[in-house]
C-alpha positions in Angstrom: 12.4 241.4 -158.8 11.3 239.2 -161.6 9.2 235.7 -160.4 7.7 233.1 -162.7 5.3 230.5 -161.8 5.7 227.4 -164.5 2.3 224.9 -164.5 3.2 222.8 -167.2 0.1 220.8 -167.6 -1.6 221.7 -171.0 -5.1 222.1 -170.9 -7.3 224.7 -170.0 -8.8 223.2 -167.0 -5.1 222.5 -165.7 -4.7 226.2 -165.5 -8.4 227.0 -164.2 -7.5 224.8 -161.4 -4.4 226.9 -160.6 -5.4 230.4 -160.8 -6.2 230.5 -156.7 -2.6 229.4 -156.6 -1.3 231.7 -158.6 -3.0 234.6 -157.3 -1.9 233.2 -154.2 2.2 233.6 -154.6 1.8 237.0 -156.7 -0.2 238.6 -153.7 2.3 236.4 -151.4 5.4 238.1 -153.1 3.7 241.6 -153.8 4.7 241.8 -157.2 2.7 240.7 -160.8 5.0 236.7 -161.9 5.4 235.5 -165.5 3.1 232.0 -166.0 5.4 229.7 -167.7 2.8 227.2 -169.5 1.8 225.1 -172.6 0.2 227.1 -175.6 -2.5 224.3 -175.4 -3.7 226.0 -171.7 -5.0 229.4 -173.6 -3.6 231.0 -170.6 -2.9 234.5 -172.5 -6.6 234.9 -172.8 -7.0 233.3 -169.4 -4.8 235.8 -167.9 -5.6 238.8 -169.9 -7.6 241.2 -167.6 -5.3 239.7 -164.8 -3.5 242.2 -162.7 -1.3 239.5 -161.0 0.1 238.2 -164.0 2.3 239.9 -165.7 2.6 238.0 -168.7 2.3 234.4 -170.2 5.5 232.6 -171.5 4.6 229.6 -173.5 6.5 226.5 -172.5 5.9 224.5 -176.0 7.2 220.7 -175.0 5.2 217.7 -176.2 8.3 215.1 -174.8 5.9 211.8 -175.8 6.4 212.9 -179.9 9.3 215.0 -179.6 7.1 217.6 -181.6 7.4 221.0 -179.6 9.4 224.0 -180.4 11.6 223.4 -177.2 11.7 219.2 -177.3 14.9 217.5 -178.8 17.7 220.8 -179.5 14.8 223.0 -179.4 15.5 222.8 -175.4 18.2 225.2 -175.7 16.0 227.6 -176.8 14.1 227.3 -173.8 17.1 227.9 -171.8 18.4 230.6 -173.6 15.1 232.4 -173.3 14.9 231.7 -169.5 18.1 232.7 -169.1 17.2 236.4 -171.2 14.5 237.3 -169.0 16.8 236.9 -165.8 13.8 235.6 -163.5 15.3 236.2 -159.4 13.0 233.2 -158.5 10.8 230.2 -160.2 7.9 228.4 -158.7 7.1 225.3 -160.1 3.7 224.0 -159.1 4.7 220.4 -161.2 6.5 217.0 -160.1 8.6 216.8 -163.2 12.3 216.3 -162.7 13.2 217.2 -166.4 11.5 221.0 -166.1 13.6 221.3 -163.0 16.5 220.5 -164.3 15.7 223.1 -167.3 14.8 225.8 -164.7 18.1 224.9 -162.9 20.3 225.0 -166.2 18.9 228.1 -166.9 20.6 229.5 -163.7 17.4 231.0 -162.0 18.8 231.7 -158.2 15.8 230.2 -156.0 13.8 227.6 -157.6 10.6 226.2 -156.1 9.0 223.6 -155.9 7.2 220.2 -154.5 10.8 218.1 -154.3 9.2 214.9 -155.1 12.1 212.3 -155.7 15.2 213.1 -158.2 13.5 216.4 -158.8 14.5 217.6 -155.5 18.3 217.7 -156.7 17.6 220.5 -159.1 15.7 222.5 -157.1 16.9 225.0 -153.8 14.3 225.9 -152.3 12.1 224.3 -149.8 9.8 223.1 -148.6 9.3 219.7 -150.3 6.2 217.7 -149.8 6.5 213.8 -149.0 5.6 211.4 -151.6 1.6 210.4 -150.7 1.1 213.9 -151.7 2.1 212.7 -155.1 -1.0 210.8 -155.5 -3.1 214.1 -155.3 -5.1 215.6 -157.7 -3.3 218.5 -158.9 -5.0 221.1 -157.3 -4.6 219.9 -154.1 -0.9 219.2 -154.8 -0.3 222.6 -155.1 -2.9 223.9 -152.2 -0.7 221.7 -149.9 2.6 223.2 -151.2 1.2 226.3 -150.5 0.4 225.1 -147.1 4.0 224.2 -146.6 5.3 227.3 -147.5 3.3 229.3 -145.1 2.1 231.6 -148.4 -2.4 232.3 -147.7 -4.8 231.4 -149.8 -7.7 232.6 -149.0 -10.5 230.9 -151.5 -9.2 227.9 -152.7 -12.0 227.9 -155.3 -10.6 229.2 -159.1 -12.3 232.3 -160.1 -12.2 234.5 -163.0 -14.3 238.0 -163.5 -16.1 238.4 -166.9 -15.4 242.0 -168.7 -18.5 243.9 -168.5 -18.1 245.7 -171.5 -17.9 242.2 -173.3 -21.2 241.0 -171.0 -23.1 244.4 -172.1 -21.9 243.5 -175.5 -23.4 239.8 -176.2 -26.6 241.7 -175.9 -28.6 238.8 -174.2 -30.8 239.2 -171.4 -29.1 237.8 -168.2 -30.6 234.6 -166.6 -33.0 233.4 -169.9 -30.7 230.9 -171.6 -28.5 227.8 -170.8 -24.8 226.9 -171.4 -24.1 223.6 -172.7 -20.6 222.4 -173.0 -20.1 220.1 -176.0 -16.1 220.0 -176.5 -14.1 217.4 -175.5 -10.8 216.7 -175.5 -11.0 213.1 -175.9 -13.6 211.0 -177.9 -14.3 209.1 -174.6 -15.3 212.4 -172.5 -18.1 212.6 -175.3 -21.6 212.6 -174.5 -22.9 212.9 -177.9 -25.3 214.4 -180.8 -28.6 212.4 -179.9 -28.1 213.3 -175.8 -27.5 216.6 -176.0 -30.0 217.0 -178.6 -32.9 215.8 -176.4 -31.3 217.3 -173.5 -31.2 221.1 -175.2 -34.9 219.9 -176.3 -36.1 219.2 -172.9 -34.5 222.6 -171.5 -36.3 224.6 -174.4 -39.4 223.3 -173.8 -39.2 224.0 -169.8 -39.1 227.2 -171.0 -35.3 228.6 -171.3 -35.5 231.5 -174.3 -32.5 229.8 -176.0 -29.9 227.2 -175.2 -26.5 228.2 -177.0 -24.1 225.4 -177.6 -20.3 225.9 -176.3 -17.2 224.3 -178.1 -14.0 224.8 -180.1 -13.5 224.9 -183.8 -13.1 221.2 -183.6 -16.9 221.3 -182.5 -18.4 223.3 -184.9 -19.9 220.4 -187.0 -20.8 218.9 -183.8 -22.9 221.4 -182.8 -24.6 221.9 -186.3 -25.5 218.3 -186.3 -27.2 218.5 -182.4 -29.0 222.1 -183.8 -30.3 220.1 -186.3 -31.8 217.9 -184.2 -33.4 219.7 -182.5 -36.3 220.2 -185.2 -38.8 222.9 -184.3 -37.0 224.4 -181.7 -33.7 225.3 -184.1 -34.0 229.0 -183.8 -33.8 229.0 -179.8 -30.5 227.0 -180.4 -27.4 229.0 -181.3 -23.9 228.3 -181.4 -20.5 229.6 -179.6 -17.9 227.4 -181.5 -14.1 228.6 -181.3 -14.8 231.9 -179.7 -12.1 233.5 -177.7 -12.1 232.8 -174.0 -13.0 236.3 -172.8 -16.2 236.5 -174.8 -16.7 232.6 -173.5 -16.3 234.0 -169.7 -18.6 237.2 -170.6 -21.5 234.7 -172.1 -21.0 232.1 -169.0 -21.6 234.6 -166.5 -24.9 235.4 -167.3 -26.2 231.8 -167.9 -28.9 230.6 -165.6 -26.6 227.2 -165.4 -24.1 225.4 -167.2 -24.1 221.6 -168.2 -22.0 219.2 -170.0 -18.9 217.2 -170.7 -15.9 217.1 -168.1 -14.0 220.1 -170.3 -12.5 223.1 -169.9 -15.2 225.1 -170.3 -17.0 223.8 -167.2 -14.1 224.8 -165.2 -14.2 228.1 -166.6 -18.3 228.5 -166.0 -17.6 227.5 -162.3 -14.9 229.9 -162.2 -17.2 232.3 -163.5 -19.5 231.5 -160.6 -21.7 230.0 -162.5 -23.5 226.2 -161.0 -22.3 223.4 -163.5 -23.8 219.7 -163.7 -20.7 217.9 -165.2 -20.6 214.4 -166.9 -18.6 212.0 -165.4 -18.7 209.1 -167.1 -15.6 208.2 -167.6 -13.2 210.2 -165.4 -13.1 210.7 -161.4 -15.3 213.8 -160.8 -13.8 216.6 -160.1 -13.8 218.0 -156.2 -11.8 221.5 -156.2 -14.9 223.5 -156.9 -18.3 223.4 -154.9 -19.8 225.0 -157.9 -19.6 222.1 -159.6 -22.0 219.2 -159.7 -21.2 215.8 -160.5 -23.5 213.8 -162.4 -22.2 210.3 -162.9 -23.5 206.8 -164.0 -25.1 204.0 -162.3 -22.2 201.6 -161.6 -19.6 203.9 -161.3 -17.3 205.4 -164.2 -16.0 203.9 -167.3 -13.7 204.8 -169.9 -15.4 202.5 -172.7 -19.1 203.3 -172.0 -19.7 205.3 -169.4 -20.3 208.5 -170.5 -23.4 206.3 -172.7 -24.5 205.1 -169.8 -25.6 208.9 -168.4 -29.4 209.1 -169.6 -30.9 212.7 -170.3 -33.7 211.8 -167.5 -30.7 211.6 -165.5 -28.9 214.6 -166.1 -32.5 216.4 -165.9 -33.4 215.0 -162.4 -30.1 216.0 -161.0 -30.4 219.4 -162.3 -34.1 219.5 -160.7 -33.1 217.5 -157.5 -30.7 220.5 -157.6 -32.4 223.7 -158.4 -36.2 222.7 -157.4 -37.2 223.3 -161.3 -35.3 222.1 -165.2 -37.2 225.9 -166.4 -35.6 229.5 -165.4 -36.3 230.1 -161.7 -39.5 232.6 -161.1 
């Protein structure tokens, strides 16, 4: 038998938030499924010490610009490639009505999935979830699917498990340096050069060996500019900018905490067990994960200037409110 699970939301947090669900049908069904997913989601290095995945199957649509290899004609494609791998069953852990009509047109025999509205019509499987459920975060859409379909889950919580040959292999002492998350995926997630300057400042001088900055490519000037700023201390400071997502998970899991923007490497530091103070600035803060700590502005959130409006004596009182100390624990 041949399953595939499609999450077609594109970032890596998306598929963080999914893995328990994931997990969850493979064990369900016995057999390793195909994740059907946007290249944007990293989920081959995600998924690659996975034994419940089988393999990753990139699902590369970007409908709003018409710009992906299966959007406009390049849908057929996507059919034709469904359609080649012969999948017995789908389960699609998304409300979109166009995917299921794909996944039907395709001629997969049971198809999944939450039913919501017209997408119910493509799909043959039950059971389908009533319309408030809509309004979920995505996470706990598809914890209530499961729900429905009777199919355990017994941590709800993502997790992923770092390769210890990669952990031995960073060659840092476990437990003597922080994680700080500078990427973002959109300008107003940012928290900026100057903050996490002073904050990375203030961590050294409590008495972490090293701080070691976390991004993509797209960061990498970033995190040379916040470096610099950090004056004396610039050799306690280094930088992890574009590095492959196992190495990310190996480093993570050692860190005595993480803290930073609302990205997808949070997600993947809680996943990795690791406690997490998260800015939320300008976005709800996230609930699916008790490893992670919100810290928000006075006022509320706010697209425009919240994420300013998050002080580091803020972000250093929440961490000490939480842990008893800002310096590595005795």
């Amino acid at each position: 038998m041949k399953i595939a699970v499609v999450q077609p939301l594109p970032g890596i947090g998306d598929m963080i938030w999914h893995v328990p669900h994931i997990r969850a049908i493979a064990t369900h069904l016995g057999i390793p499924v195909t994740v059907l997913t946007k290249p944007r989601s990293a989920s081959d290095q995600i998924f690659s010490g996975e034994p419940l995945v089988r393999d990753v199957m990139w699902l590369d649509r970007n409908p709003d610009q018409g710009t992906g290899d299966h959007d406009r004609s390049g849908v057929f494609r996507l059919i034709a490639a469904l359609r080649a791998r012969r999948f017995d069953a789908v389960y699609l852990l998304h409300h979109s009505k166009s995917l299921a009509l794909l996944l039907a047109l395709a001629g997969i025999p049971a198809r999944y999935g939450y039913g919501f509205g017209v997408q119910r019509l493509f799909l043959n499987r039950g059971p389908f979830l009533p319309a408030p459920v809509l309004r979920m975060h995505p996470h706990d859409q598809a914890t209530a699917w499961l729900a429905a379909a009777s199919i355990p889950m017994p941590d709800p919580e993502p997790t992923l498990t770092a390769d210890p040959t990669l952990r031995r292999g960073l060659n840092i002492t476990p437990g003597t340096y922080v994680a700080i998350g500078i990427g973002s995926s959109e300008a107003y997630k940012q928290w900026g050069a100057d903050r996490f300057a002073a904050l990375t400042r203030a961590l050294l001088t409590a008495g972490w060996s090293r701080v070691i900055l976390i991004g993509g490519t797209a960061e990498a000037a970033l995190a040379e500019t916040i470096r610099a700023k950090t004056d004396t201390l610039i050799d306690r400071v280094e930088i992890a900018a574009g590095w492959n997502l196992a190495r990310i998970i190996a480093l993570l899991a050692d860190a005595g905490f993480y803290v930073g923007n609302d990205t997808g490497v949070m997600n993947i530091a809680a996943a990795a067990g690791l406690r997490s103070y998260g800015l939320f600035g300008a976005t709800p803060a996230l609930r699916h994960s008790s490893r992670i700590l919100p810290i928000m502005p006075q006022g509320g959130i706010d697209r425009d200037h919240g994420m300013a409006r998050i002080t580091c004596d803020q972000v250093l009182a929440a961490i000490v409110a939480d842990r008893g100390v800002i310096g590595p624990l005795a």
